[in-house]
Residue, then its C-alpha position, 0 to 999 in steps of 0.5 A: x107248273x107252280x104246285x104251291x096248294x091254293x086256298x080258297x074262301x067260299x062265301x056262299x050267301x045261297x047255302x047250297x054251293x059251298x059244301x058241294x064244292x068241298x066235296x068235288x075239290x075233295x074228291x079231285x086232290x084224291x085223284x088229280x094232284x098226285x101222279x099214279x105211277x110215281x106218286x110225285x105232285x103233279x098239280x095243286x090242291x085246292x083248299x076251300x073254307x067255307x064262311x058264312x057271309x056277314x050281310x050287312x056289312x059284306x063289302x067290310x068283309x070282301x075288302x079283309x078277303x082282298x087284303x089276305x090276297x095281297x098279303x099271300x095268305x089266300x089265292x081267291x075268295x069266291x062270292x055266291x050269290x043268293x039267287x044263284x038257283x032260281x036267278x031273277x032280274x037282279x044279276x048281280x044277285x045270282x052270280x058267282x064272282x071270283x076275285x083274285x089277282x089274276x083270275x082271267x088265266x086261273x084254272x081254278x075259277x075254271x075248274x068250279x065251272x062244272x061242279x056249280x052248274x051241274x049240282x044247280x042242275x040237280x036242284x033246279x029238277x028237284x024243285x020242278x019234280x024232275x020235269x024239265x018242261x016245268x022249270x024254264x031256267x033249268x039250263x041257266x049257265x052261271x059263268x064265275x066272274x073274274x073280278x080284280x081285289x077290293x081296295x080302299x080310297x086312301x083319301x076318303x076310306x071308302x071301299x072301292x068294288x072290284x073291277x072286272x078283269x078281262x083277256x085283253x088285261x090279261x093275255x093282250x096287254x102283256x103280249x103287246x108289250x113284251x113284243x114290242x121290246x122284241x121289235x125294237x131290239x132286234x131293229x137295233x141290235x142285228x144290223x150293229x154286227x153285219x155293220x161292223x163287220x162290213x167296216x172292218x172288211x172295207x177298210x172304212x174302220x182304219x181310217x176311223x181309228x186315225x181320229x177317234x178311239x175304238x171304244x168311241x167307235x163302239x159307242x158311236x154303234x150303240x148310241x146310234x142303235x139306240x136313237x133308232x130304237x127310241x124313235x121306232x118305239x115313240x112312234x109305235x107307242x104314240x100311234x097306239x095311244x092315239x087311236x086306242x084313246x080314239x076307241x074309248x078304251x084308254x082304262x086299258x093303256x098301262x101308262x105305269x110301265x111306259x117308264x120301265x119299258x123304256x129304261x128296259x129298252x135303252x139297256x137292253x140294246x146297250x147290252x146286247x148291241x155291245x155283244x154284237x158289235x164286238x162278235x162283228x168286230x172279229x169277223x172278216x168274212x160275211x158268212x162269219x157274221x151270218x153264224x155269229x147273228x144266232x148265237x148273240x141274239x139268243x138272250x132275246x130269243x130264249x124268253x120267246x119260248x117261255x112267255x106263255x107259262x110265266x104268263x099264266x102263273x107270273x108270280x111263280x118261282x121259275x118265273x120270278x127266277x127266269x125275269x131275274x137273270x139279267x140278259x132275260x130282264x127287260x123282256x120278261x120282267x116287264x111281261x110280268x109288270x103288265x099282267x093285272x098281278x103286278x111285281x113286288x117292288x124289289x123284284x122289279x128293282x132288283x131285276x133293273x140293277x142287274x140288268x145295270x151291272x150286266x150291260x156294264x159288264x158287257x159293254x166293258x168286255x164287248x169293248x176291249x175285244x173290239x179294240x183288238x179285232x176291229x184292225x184285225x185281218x184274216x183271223x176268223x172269230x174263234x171263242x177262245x181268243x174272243x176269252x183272251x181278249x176280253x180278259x187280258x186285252 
C-alpha cells in the first residue's frame, strides 16, 4: 500500500467544516498511520489546509488547485458548499465536491464521509433546540462528490468545470481493457506450443525443413498467431463500439488507448508466442507440452493477481515498477492508461521500448532453440539445454 502523506485543500465556503476536519484528520494520523506494535507506517497522512474561498472568482481559484494536482504538489482540494447545513433547492450549493485525479477509488474522499455528516448532524440539533421532529433535513446525507480536474480551453482560455468521474470510468473501463488483452493473448499464445509440438512429433516439421528455414518456420507461427488475434480483437472492439454508441454512452469509450492496446497486443503475442513455440519445439511428448503450457504463460498471469491494487493507486511506485518490466507492460501499462489518472508520457514510452527490446530478445533466443529442437527426437525439454541452445546454438 502507497504511504506517500496526502495533501488536502479545504475551501469551506459554509465556515463550519473546514476545522472539524482538521481536528478528525488530527486525531486519525495519531492513531491510525503508525502500527502500534512496531511503530512502522502503515497508511498515509492526511494533510489538510484550510483557505478561504475567493467568491467572485472561485473557478480562477478551482483551476490553480487543479493545476497544483497535475504538478504533484497536492493529492485533492475539496469544495464546500455554502448551504451544506441547511441545504435548499440549489444543489450544487449544498454539496461537498472533491476533485482529483482519481477520486472514484480514494479512500480519502471516503474517509471525510463520517466526520461531515456527523458534526452537520450536530449543528443541525443545535439549530432546532435538540428536537429532532423540528428540523426535517436533520438526516440530510451529503455524499463528497468525485469530480475529474478543472482545465482551460487551449482555444478560447475559458475555464472548463469538471466533469464527474464514476466507477464505470474507474474500475470498468480499465478491467475491460486489460482482460481483453488477456483474451486475445491466450487465444493466440497456448495453442502455438501444442502446435509445434504435434508438428514435430508427426513429422510434418521435417519435410517442412526441406523448403523453408526453421526461423521462417517460427515466424510463420507467430504471424499466424497474431492475424487471429487481430481479428478477434477487431471484432470484439467494433462490436463494443457499435452497441455502446447505440446505448448513448460513447463519452465512456477510450478511443486514446485503441492504439496502445494494439501495439501492446502485436508484441506481446510475438513475445510470448516465440517463447512458446520454442518450449513446444523440445517437447516430443504430449505430457511435455501439458507441463511447459504453465510455466510460459506465467508472464500473462502474474499481472492478473496484482491488477487490483495497482488499480486502485495507478500512480504508486510498485505500480509504475510492476507496468514497467517488460513481459508485464502490455497488460498492466495499459490498465493504468485507461484509469481517469492516466500515465505520464515517458512512462508509457519507456514501457513500449522495453516491451521492443524484450520481444527482440525473446524472439532471437525462441529461435536458435528451435532451429535446434524442431528436428530433435527423444530428448525431453530439460532448462540447462534450452540455456545452451539459445546461447550457443
Amino acid at each position: 500500500m502507497d504511504t506517500t502523506d496526502k495533501t488536502v485543500v479545504i475551501m469551506d465556503r459554509s465556515g463550519v467544516i473546514g476545522p472539524v476536519l482538521l481536528e478528525a484528520a488530527e486525531a486519525r494520523n495519531e492513531t491510525d498511520v503508525l502500527d502500534p506494535d512496531t511503530g512502522k507506517k502503515t497508511k498515509p497522512a492526511y494533510l489538510f489546509e484550510l483557505i478561504s474561498p475567493n467568491e467572485p472568482d472561485l473557478d480562477a481559484t478551482r483551476f490553480e488547485l487543479s493545476s497544483r494536482i497535475r504538478a504533484g504538489k497536492l493529492h485533492a482540494f475539496v469544495e464546500i458548499g455554502p448551504e451544506v447545513v441547511h441545504p435548499g433547492e440549489n444543489q450544487t450549493q449544498c454539496r461537498i465536491a472533491y476533485h482529483a485525479k482519481n477520486g472514484v477509488m480514494d479512500d480519502l474522499r471516503q474517509w471525510m464521509g463520517w466526520p461531515i455528516n456527523n458534526h452537520l448532524r450536530k449543528l443541525r440539533l443545535a439549530d432546532a433546540g435538540i428536537e429532532e421532529t423540528q428540523v426535517k433535513d436533520l438526516f440530510h446525507w451529503v455524499n463528497v462528490d468525485s469530480l475529474g480536474l478543472v482545465s482551460k480551453d487551449a482555444d478560447t482560455g475559458h475555464i472548463q468545470k469538471a466533469q464527474r468521474t464514476n466507477e464505470i470510468q474507474a474500475l470498468l473501463i480499465p478491467i475491460v481493457t486489460m482482460m481483453l488483452m488477456f483474451l486475445m493473448v491466450m487465444m493466440s499464445v497456448p495453442g502455438m506450443l501444442q502446435s509445434v509440438m504435434e508438428e514435430k512429433t508427426q513429422r510434418i516439421a521435417e519435410v517442412l525443413m526441406g523448403s523453408i528455414k526453421p526461423f521462417e518456420f517460427m515466424m510463420g507461427k507467430l504471424l499466424s498467431g497474431i492475424a487471429v488475434a487481430l481479428t478477434s480483437s477487431a471484432v470484439y472492439i467494433i462490436g463494443t463500439v457499435l452497441v455502446v454508441r447505440h446505448m448513448g454512452f460513447q463519452s465512456y469509450i477510450p478511443y486514446h488507448i485503441l492504439p496502445w492496446f494494439f501495439a501492446y497486443m502485436l508484441l506481446a503475442i510475438l513475445m510470448l508466442g516465440a517463447l512458446s513455440a520454442a518450449m513446444g519445439s523440445t517437447c516430443s511428448e504430449a505430457k511435455d507440452a501439458q507441463a511447459l503450457t504453465f510455466p510460459t504463460m506465467i508472464p500473462a498471469m502474474i499481472p492478473m493477481f496484482v491488477y487490483f491494487p495497482i488499480l486502485r493507486e495507478p500512480t504508486s511506485h510498485f505500480a509504475v515498477t510492476m507496468s514497467l518490466i517488460p513481459p508485464f507492460t502490455p497488460f498492466l501499462m495499459l490498465l493504468r492508461q485507461a484509469t481517469p489518472e492516466g500515465v505520464p508520457m515517458w512512462q508509457s514510452i519507456v514501457g513500449l521500448i522495453g516491451v521492443v527490446l524484450c520481444t527482440v530478445l525473446f524472439v532471437w533466443l525462441g529461435g536458435r532453440i528451435f532451429r535446434v529442437a524442431i528436428l530433435m527426437q527423444g530428448t525431453p525439454p530439460k532448462l540447462s539445454n534450452m540455456v545452451r541452445w539459445a546461447f550457443r546454438g
